[in-house]
N, C-alpha and C positions, 0 to 999 in steps of 0.2 A: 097133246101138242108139245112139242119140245121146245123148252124154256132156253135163251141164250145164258140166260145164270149158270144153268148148270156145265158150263164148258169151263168156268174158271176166271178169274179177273186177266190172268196173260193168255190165256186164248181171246178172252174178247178184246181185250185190247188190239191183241193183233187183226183181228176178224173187222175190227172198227177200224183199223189204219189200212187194211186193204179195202173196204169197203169205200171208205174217202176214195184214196186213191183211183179207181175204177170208174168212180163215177166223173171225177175230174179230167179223166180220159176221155169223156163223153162228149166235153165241153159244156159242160152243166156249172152255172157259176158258182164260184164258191159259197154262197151264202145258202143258195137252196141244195147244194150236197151236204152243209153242217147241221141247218135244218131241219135234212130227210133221214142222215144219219143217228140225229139226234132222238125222233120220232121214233125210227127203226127199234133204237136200244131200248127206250122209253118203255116201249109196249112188249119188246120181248122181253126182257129183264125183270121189269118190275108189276107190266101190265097196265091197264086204262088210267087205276086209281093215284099213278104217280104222275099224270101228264099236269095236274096244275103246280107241283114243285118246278118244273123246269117251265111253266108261263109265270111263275111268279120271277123267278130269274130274269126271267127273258124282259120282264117287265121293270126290275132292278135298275137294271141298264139304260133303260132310254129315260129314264127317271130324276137321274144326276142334274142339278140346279148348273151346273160347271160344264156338263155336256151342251150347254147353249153358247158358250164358247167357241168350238167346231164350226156351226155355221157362219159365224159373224168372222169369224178369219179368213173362211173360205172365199164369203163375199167381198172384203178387204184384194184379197187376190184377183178376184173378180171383174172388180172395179179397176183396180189397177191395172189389169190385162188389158183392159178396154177402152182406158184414159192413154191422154201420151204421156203421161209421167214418164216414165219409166226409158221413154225415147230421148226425153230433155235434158233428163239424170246421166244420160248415156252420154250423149255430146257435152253436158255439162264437165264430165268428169276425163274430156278428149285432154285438159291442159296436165292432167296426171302422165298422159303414156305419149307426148308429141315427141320428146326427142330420150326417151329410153329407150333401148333394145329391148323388146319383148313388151313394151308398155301398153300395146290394145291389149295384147291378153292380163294384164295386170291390171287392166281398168275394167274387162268385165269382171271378175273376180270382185272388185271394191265395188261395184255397181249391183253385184250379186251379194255381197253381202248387204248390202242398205235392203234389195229388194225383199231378202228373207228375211231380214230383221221387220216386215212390216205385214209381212202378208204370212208365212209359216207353212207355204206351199208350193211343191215345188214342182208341178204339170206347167202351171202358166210361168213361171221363173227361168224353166227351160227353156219355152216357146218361146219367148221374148227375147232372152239372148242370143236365142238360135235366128230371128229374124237383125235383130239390131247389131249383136255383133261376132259372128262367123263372117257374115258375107265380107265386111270392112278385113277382117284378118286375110281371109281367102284373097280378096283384092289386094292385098299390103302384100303379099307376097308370102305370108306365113308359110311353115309347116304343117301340110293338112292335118295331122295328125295332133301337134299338138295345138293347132287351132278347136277341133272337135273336140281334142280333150277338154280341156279351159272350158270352154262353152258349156259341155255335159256336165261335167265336176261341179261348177260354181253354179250352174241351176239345181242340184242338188243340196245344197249347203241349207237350204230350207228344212231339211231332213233335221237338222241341228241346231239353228241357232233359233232362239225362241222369238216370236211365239211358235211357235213348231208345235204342229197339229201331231206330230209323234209322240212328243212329250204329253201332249194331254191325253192322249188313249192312255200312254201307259199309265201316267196318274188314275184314271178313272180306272183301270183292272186294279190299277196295285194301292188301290186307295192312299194314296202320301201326295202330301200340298203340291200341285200346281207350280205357285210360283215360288216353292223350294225348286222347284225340276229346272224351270227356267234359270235362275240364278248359278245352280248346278251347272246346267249346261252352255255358260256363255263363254269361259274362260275356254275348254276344249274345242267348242265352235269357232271360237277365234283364232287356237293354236291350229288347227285344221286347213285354217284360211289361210293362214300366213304359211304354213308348209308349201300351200297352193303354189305362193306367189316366187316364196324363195326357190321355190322347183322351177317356175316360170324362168326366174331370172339366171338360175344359177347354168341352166339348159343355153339358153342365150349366148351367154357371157360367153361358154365353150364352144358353142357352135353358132358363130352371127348369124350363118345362112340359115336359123330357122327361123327368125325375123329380123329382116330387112328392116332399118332404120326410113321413116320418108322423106322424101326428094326433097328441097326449101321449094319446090312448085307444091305439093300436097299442103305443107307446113303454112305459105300462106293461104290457099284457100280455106282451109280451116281457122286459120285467124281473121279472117274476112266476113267470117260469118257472125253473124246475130244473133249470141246466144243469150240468152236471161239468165246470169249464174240464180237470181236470187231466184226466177219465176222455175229456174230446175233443180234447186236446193233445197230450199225452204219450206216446200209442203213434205218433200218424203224426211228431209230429218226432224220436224213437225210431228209427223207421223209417230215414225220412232221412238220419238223422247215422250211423247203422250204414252201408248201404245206401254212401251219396258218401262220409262220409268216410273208410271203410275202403280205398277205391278210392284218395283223391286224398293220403290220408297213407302210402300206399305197404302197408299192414299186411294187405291181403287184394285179390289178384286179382279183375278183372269178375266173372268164374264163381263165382270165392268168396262174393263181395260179395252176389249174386243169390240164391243160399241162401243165406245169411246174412238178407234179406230177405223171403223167406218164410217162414224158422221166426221169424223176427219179429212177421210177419202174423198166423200159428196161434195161437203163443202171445197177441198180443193181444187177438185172437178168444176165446180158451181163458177170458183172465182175463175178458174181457166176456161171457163166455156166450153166446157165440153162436155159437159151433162143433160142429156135428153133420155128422154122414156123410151126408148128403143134399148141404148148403151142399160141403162135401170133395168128392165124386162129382159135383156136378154143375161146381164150375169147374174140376175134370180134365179130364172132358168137354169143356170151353169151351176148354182151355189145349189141348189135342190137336187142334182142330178150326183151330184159329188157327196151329195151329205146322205141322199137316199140310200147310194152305194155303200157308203160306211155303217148306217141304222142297219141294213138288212143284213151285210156280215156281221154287224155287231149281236143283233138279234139270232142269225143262224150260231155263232160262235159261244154267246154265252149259254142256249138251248143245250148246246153238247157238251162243256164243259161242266153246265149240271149235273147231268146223267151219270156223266165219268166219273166226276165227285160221288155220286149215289152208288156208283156202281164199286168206289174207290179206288179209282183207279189212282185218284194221286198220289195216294197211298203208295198204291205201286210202283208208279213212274218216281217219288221220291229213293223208295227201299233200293230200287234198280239202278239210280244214277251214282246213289252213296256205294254200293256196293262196288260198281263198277270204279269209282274213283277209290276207292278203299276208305271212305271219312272224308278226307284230303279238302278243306275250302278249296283249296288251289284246281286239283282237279276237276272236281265240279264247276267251278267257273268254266274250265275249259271244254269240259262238256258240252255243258250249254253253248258256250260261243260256238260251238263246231254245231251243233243243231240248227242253232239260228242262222248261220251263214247258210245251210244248206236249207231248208225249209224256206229261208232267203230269195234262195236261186230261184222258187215254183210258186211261189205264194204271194200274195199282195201281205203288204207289211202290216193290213189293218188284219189280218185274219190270222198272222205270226203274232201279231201281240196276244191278242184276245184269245187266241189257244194256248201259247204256252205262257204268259204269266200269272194266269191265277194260280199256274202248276210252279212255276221258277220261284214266284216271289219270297211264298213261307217258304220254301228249302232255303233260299239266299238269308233270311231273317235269322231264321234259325242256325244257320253255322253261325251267328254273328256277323254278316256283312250289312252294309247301310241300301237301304232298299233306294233313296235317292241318290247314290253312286252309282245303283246298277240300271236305273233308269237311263244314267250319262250313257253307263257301256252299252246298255242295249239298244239305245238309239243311233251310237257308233256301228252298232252292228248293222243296223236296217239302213245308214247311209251305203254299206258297204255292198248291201241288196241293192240296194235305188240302180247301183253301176253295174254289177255284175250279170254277164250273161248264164243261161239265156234267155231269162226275159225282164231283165231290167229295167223298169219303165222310165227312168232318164231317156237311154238309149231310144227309146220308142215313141217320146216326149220331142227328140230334136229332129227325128228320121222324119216326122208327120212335117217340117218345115226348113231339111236342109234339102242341096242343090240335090238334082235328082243321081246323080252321080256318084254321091259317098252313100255306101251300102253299110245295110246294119252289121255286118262285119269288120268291116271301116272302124265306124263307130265305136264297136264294142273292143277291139285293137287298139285303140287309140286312147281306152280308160284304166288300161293295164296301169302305166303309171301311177295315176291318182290312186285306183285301189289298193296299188304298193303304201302310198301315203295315207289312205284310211287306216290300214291293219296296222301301219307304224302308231298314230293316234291314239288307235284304240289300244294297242300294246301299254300304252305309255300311262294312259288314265287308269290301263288294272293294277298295273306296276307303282303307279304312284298317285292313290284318290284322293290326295288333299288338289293335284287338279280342279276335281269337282268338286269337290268341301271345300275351298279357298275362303269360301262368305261364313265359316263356323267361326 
């Protein structure tokens, strides 16, 4: 019987990366092609007697006391998709953009950052401003384009600002604190945001017709209206300041913090009436189907990453990227970043982490770089995926609920800009990581 050992660590290597590949051509999900992969090498490689090394892996991972985190954010999202928070927030935050040039889209953007600051996910973050505020921009006369843009961009900021469900995978591959990562990542999340708005504005300024100022008829109906600043304030920044600052003043762990966050949610729900067992049941539903999603990549992805390990391949994948960078820290970062952009492109972000950071992280440690800067970067990098076609799930996230008319090329046109302002970001935090280490 012919043993895949005896072909070599760079032949299998390759034989396992076309293998993936082929089968994801099939439309076989990711989880059960790393899985089947992993099975595959398992037994040709090693044979039956190494299959509980890589169930004991497998079993590592869903193990994490911090991985209980994941779902209680998810549900947080959940809840909030389902509540009108985040509708009240919206009209609440209308006296920010009534009479600036470019200010709806300046107010989703502020209203997208409260959202991500509270939930760390960015499926329902999109959906929601894709319903609340494109259509108002559309109607306002915007530029369609950079109406879509603003909309997609700013429900991605989830990607970044914590609690950001990014930052906790990669904490849990790359074992380094949690709420170091969150702390890491607020100040670049923020810098991000405000590029957002100053692009928003500065777009404007030069060219009024891409948003029309509105009428004093629009200007009073909106002041006419009945809005509850406190009953549209006060539960999501509520939220928020439980939520981060529990975390960053030391007084309740990520997991803590996360329930602590959702009975924040119920409860606000509770006092606004708008909590029934329907809304309850159904973002269970939603929080189990997302976390399932994540458990079975995670489970397919650390399966293979075993095996590789066994088989050393990281060995190899390290020998290869030093060689190819000549030593060079520098180089090597830039390696990686071009991987990940591109693995980016084809891969859900949960299946780019859990592949390649058990492999990135010891190379980045060992040149000497700070494993919690590179969490910043690489979660810059997997914002840069959320956007980029062609299958960016923003892009896929706002098409499920914009007008039937803007085509996902539309769409995926109209994020060029922002992604020019992610790679600007993410340039900025390699070039200068006291960005992310500001809190040292």
């Amino acid at each position: 019987m012919f043993e895949l050992s005896s072909m070599g660590i760079g032949y299998g290597s390759l034989l396992m990366l076309g293998l993936m590949i082929a089968l994801l051509l099939t439309g076989m999900q990711l989880a059960f092609v790393t899985g089947l992969v992993a099975l595959i090498f398992t037994l040709g490689w090693f044979g039956p007697d190494a299959l509980p090394l890589v169930t004991s892996r497998m079993y590592s991972f869903v193990d994490g006391y911090i991985f209980l985190a994941v779902p209680m954010f998810v549900l947080m999202a959940a809840l909030l998709d389902r509540s009108g928070i985040a509708r009240d927030l919206f009209d609440a935050m209308k006296s920010v953009g009534r009479r600036v040039r470019g200010g709806v889209a300046v107010q989703t953007l502020l209203v997208a950052v409260v959202l991500a600051s509270m939930s760390g996910v960015i499926g329902g973050e999109t959906v929601l401003l894709g319903i609340l505020a494109l259509p108002q921009m559309l109607r306002l006369g915007y530029d369609r384009k950079l109406a879509i843009g603003t909309t997609c961009a700013g429900g991605a900021l989830g990607t970044m600002l914590p609690p950001s469900i990014v930052l906790i995978i990669y904490g849990l591959t790359a074992s380094v604190s949690i709420g170091d990562l969150f702390k890491a990542a607020f100040l670049p999340a923020l810098l991000l945001a405000l590029m957002y708005i100053g692009y928003v504005l500065i777009r404007c300024k030069l060219n009024p017709a891409l948003a029309p100022l509105p009428t004093e008829a629009e200007l009073a109906e909106d002041a006419a209206r009945d809005i509850s600043y406190f009953k549209a304030l006060f539960f999501p920044l509520l939220s928020v300041g439980v939520v981060l600052g529990s975390i960053y003043t030391g007084v309740a762990s990520v997991t803590e913090a996360s329930a602590l966050g959702v009975v924040g949610i119920m409860i606000s729900a509770v006092i606004r009436r708008e909590m029934s067992w329907n809304m309850l049941k159904d973002s269970a539903i939603a929080t189990m189907r997302t976390c399932g999603m994540i458990m079975w990549i995670g489970i397919g992805a650390s399966a293979l990453v075993g095996v590789y390990n066994l088989m050393g391949g990281i060995d190899f994948v390290e020998e290869t990227i030093l060689a190819f960078s000549g030593g060079s820290a520098t180089m090597t970062l830039l390696i990686m970043m071009v991987i990940l952009l591109v693995l980016g492109m084809f891969l859900d972000w949960v299946g780019v982490a859990l592949l390649t950071m058990p492999i990135f992280v010891p190379i980045i440690t060992g040149l000497g770089m700070d494993p919690i800067w590179f969490g910043v970067v690489f979660c810059l990098n997997m914002q840069v995926s959320f956007l980029s076609p062609p299958f960016g799930p923003a892009a896929f996230y706002l098409k499920s609920v914009a007008p039937k008319d803007i085509s996902l090329g539309e769409i995926f046109s109209s994020l060029l800009p922002f992604i020019g302002l992610q790679l600007i970001a993410l340039t900025l935090v390699i070039v200068f990581p006291q960005l992310a280490l500001w809190w040292r």
